[in-house]
C-alpha positions as CSV (number, residue, x, y, z in Angstrom):
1,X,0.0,0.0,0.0
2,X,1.0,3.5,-0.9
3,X,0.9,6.1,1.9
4,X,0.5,9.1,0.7
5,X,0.3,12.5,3.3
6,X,1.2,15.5,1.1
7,X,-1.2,17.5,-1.2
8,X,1.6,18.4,-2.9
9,X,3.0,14.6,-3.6
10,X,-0.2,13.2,-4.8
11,X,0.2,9.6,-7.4
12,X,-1.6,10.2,-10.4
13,X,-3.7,7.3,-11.8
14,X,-4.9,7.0,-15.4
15,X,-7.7,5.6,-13.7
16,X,-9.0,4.6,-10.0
17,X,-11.7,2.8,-8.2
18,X,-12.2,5.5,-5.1
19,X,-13.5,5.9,-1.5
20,X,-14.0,8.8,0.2
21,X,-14.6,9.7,4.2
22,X,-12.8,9.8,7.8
23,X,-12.8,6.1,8.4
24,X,-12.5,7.3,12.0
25,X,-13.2,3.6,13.2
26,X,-13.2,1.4,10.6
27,X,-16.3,-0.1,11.9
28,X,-18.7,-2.8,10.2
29,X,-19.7,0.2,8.5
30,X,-16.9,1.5,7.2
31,X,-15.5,-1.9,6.2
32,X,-18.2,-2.7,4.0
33,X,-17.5,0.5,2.2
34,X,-13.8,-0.7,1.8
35,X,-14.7,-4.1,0.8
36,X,-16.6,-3.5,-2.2
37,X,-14.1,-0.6,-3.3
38,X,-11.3,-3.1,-3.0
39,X,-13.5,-5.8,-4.6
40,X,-14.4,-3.6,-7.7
41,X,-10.7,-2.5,-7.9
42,X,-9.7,-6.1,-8.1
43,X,-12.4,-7.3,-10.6
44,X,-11.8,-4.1,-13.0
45,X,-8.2,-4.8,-12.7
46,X,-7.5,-1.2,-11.6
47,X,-6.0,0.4,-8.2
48,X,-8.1,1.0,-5.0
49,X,-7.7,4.5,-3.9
50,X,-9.0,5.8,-0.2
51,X,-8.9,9.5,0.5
52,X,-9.5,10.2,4.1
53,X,-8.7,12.9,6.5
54,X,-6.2,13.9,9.4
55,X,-7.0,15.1,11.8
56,X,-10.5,14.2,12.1
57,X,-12.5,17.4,10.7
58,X,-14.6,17.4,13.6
59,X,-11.4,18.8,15.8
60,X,-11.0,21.6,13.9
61,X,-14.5,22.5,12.6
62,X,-16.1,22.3,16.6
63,X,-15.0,23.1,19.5
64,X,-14.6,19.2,20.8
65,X,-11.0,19.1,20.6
66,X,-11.3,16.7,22.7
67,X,-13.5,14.3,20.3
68,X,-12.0,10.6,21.1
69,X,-10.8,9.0,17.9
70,X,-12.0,5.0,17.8
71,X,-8.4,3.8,16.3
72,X,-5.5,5.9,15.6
73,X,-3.7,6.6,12.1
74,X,-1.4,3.9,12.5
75,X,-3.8,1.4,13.4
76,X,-6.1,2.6,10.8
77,X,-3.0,2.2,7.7
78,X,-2.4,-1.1,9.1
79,X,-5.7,-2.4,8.6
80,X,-6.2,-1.2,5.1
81,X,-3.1,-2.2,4.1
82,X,-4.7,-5.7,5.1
83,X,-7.7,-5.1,3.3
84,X,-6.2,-4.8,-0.7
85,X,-6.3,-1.0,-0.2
86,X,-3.3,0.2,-2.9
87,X,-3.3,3.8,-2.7
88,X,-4.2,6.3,0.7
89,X,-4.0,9.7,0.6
90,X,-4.3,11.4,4.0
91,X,-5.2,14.8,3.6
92,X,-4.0,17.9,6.2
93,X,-7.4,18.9,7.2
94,X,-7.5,22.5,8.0
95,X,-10.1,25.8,8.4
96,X,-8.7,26.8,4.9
97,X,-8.9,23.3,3.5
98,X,-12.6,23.0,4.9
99,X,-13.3,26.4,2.5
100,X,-13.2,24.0,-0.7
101,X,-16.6,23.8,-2.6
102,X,-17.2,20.8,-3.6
103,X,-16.9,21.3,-7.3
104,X,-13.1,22.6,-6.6
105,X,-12.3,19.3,-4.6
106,X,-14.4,17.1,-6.9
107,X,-11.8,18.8,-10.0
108,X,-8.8,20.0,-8.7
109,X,-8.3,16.3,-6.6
110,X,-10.5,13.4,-7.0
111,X,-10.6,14.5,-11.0
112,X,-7.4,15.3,-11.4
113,X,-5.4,12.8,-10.1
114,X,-7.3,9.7,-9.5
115,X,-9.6,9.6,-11.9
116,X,-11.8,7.3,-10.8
117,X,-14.6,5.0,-12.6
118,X,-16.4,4.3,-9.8
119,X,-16.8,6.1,-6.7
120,X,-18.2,4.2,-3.2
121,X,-19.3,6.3,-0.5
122,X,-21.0,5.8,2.6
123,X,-25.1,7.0,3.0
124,X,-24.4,9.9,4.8
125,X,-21.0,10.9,2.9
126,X,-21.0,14.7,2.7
127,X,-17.6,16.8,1.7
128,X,-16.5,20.0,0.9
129,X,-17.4,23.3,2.0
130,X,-20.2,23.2,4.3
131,X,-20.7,19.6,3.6
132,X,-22.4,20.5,0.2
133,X,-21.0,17.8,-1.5
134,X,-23.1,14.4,-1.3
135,X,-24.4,11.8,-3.5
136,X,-26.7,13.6,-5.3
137,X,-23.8,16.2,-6.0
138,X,-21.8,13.5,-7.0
139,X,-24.4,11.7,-9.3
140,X,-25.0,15.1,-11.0
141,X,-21.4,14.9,-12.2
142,X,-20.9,11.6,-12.6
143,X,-22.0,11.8,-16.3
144,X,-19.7,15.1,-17.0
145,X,-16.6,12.7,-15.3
146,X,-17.7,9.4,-16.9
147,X,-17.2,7.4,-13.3
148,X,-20.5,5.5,-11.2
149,X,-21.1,5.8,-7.6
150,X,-22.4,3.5,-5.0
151,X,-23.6,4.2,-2.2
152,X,-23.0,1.9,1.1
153,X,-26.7,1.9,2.9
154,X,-26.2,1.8,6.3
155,X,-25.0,-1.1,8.4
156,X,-27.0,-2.3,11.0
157,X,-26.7,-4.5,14.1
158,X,-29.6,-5.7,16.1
159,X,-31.9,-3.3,14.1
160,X,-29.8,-0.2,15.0
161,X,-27.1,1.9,12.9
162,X,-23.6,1.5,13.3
163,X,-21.8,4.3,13.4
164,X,-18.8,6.1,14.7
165,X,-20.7,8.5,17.2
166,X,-22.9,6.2,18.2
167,X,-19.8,4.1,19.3
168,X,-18.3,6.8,21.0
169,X,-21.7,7.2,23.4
Protein backbone atom coordinates (compact mmCIF):
# COMPACT_ATOMS: atom_id res chain seq x y z
CA UNK A 1 0.00 0.00 0.00
CA UNK A 2 1.00 3.52 -0.86
CA UNK A 3 0.85 6.08 1.86
CA UNK A 4 0.51 9.08 0.67
CA UNK A 5 0.28 12.46 3.34
CA UNK A 6 1.15 15.53 1.15
CA UNK A 7 -1.23 17.49 -1.23
CA UNK A 8 1.57 18.41 -2.94
CA UNK A 9 3.05 14.63 -3.63
CA UNK A 10 -0.25 13.19 -4.83
CA UNK A 11 0.19 9.64 -7.42
CA UNK A 12 -1.59 10.16 -10.44
CA UNK A 13 -3.66 7.34 -11.84
CA UNK A 14 -4.89 7.01 -15.42
CA UNK A 15 -7.71 5.61 -13.72
CA UNK A 16 -9.02 4.59 -9.98
CA UNK A 17 -11.65 2.79 -8.20
CA UNK A 18 -12.24 5.48 -5.06
CA UNK A 19 -13.49 5.88 -1.52
CA UNK A 20 -13.97 8.76 0.17
CA UNK A 21 -14.58 9.66 4.20
CA UNK A 22 -12.79 9.79 7.82
CA UNK A 23 -12.84 6.05 8.43
CA UNK A 24 -12.55 7.25 11.99
CA UNK A 25 -13.19 3.57 13.20
CA UNK A 26 -13.22 1.41 10.65
CA UNK A 27 -16.34 -0.11 11.86
CA UNK A 28 -18.69 -2.79 10.19
CA UNK A 29 -19.68 0.18 8.48
CA UNK A 30 -16.89 1.49 7.23
CA UNK A 31 -15.47 -1.94 6.24
CA UNK A 32 -18.15 -2.67 4.04
CA UNK A 33 -17.48 0.47 2.21
CA UNK A 34 -13.77 -0.67 1.84
CA UNK A 35 -14.68 -4.10 0.75
CA UNK A 36 -16.55 -3.48 -2.19
CA UNK A 37 -14.12 -0.63 -3.26
CA UNK A 38 -11.30 -3.05 -2.98
CA UNK A 39 -13.54 -5.84 -4.60
CA UNK A 40 -14.40 -3.64 -7.68
CA UNK A 41 -10.67 -2.47 -7.92
CA UNK A 42 -9.70 -6.14 -8.12
CA UNK A 43 -12.36 -7.30 -10.59
CA UNK A 44 -11.80 -4.10 -12.96
CA UNK A 45 -8.22 -4.83 -12.69
CA UNK A 46 -7.49 -1.16 -11.60
CA UNK A 47 -6.01 0.44 -8.23
CA UNK A 48 -8.14 0.96 -5.04
CA UNK A 49 -7.66 4.50 -3.93
CA UNK A 50 -9.04 5.78 -0.21
CA UNK A 51 -8.85 9.51 0.48
CA UNK A 52 -9.47 10.20 4.09
CA UNK A 53 -8.65 12.92 6.49
CA UNK A 54 -6.15 13.89 9.36
CA UNK A 55 -6.99 15.08 11.79
CA UNK A 56 -10.54 14.18 12.11
CA UNK A 57 -12.52 17.44 10.71
CA UNK A 58 -14.55 17.42 13.62
CA UNK A 59 -11.41 18.78 15.83
CA UNK A 60 -11.02 21.58 13.92
CA UNK A 61 -14.48 22.51 12.64
CA UNK A 62 -16.08 22.26 16.63
CA UNK A 63 -15.02 23.14 19.50
CA UNK A 64 -14.59 19.22 20.83
CA UNK A 65 -11.01 19.06 20.62
CA UNK A 66 -11.30 16.70 22.67
CA UNK A 67 -13.51 14.33 20.28
CA UNK A 68 -12.00 10.62 21.07
CA UNK A 69 -10.82 9.05 17.86
CA UNK A 70 -11.95 5.00 17.77
CA UNK A 71 -8.43 3.81 16.33
CA UNK A 72 -5.49 5.87 15.64
CA UNK A 73 -3.74 6.58 12.10
CA UNK A 74 -1.37 3.90 12.51
CA UNK A 75 -3.76 1.39 13.38
CA UNK A 76 -6.11 2.61 10.77
CA UNK A 77 -2.95 2.16 7.66
CA UNK A 78 -2.43 -1.12 9.13
CA UNK A 79 -5.75 -2.36 8.61
CA UNK A 80 -6.23 -1.16 5.11
CA UNK A 81 -3.10 -2.18 4.13
CA UNK A 82 -4.73 -5.70 5.07
CA UNK A 83 -7.69 -5.14 3.35
CA UNK A 84 -6.17 -4.80 -0.66
CA UNK A 85 -6.31 -0.98 -0.21
CA UNK A 86 -3.31 0.24 -2.87
CA UNK A 87 -3.32 3.77 -2.69
CA UNK A 88 -4.24 6.26 0.73
CA UNK A 89 -4.01 9.66 0.60
CA UNK A 90 -4.35 11.40 3.96
CA UNK A 91 -5.16 14.82 3.63
CA UNK A 92 -4.04 17.92 6.16
CA UNK A 93 -7.42 18.88 7.22
CA UNK A 94 -7.46 22.47 8.03
CA UNK A 95 -10.12 25.77 8.39
CA UNK A 96 -8.70 26.75 4.92
CA UNK A 97 -8.88 23.34 3.49
CA UNK A 98 -12.61 22.99 4.86
CA UNK A 99 -13.32 26.37 2.52
CA UNK A 100 -13.23 23.97 -0.71
CA UNK A 101 -16.56 23.75 -2.65
CA UNK A 102 -17.16 20.75 -3.59
CA UNK A 103 -16.88 21.35 -7.30
CA UNK A 104 -13.13 22.57 -6.60
CA UNK A 105 -12.31 19.30 -4.61
CA UNK A 106 -14.40 17.09 -6.94
CA UNK A 107 -11.83 18.81 -9.97
CA UNK A 108 -8.79 19.99 -8.65
CA UNK A 109 -8.31 16.27 -6.56
CA UNK A 110 -10.45 13.42 -6.99
CA UNK A 111 -10.65 14.45 -10.95
CA UNK A 112 -7.38 15.30 -11.44
CA UNK A 113 -5.36 12.77 -10.12
CA UNK A 114 -7.33 9.74 -9.45
CA UNK A 115 -9.62 9.59 -11.93
CA UNK A 116 -11.83 7.27 -10.79
CA UNK A 117 -14.55 5.02 -12.64
CA UNK A 118 -16.41 4.26 -9.78
CA UNK A 119 -16.77 6.14 -6.72
CA UNK A 120 -18.23 4.20 -3.15
CA UNK A 121 -19.34 6.33 -0.50
CA UNK A 122 -21.00 5.79 2.61
CA UNK A 123 -25.13 6.99 3.00
CA UNK A 124 -24.38 9.94 4.76
CA UNK A 125 -20.99 10.90 2.90
CA UNK A 126 -20.97 14.71 2.73
CA UNK A 127 -17.63 16.78 1.71
CA UNK A 128 -16.49 20.04 0.89
CA UNK A 129 -17.44 23.31 2.05
CA UNK A 130 -20.22 23.19 4.31
CA UNK A 131 -20.71 19.58 3.56
CA UNK A 132 -22.41 20.50 0.20
CA UNK A 133 -20.98 17.79 -1.52
CA UNK A 134 -23.07 14.36 -1.30
CA UNK A 135 -24.40 11.82 -3.52
CA UNK A 136 -26.75 13.57 -5.31
CA UNK A 137 -23.84 16.15 -6.00
CA UNK A 138 -21.79 13.48 -7.03
CA UNK A 139 -24.40 11.68 -9.34
CA UNK A 140 -25.00 15.06 -11.00
CA UNK A 141 -21.36 14.95 -12.19
CA UNK A 142 -20.95 11.57 -12.63
CA UNK A 143 -22.03 11.79 -16.31
CA UNK A 144 -19.71 15.05 -17.02
CA UNK A 145 -16.60 12.73 -15.32
CA UNK A 146 -17.74 9.38 -16.95
CA UNK A 147 -17.18 7.43 -13.26
CA UNK A 148 -20.48 5.51 -11.20
CA UNK A 149 -21.11 5.85 -7.59
CA UNK A 150 -22.38 3.50 -4.98
CA UNK A 151 -23.57 4.17 -2.23
CA UNK A 152 -22.96 1.86 1.07
CA UNK A 153 -26.70 1.90 2.87
CA UNK A 154 -26.15 1.84 6.26
CA UNK A 155 -24.97 -1.07 8.41
CA UNK A 156 -27.01 -2.29 11.04
CA UNK A 157 -26.69 -4.52 14.09
CA UNK A 158 -29.58 -5.74 16.10
CA UNK A 159 -31.88 -3.29 14.05
CA UNK A 160 -29.78 -0.22 15.00
CA UNK A 161 -27.06 1.86 12.87
CA UNK A 162 -23.63 1.50 13.32
CA UNK A 163 -21.83 4.35 13.43
CA UNK A 164 -18.84 6.05 14.74
CA UNK A 165 -20.69 8.46 17.21
CA UNK A 166 -22.85 6.22 18.19
CA UNK A 167 -19.80 4.14 19.28
CA UNK A 168 -18.29 6.82 21.02
CA UNK A 169 -21.73 7.20 23.35
Amino acid sequence: MDICTSLNKIKTFKKSILTIGVFDGLHLGHMKIIEKTSKLALSKNLPSVLITFHPHPKKILTKNNNLNLLIEQDDKLKILANNCIDYVLIIPFSLQFSNILPENFLNNYIIKYFNPKEIIIGYDHRFGYKQKGDLKFLEEKSTIYNFTVHSINAYKRNDKVVSSTKIRK
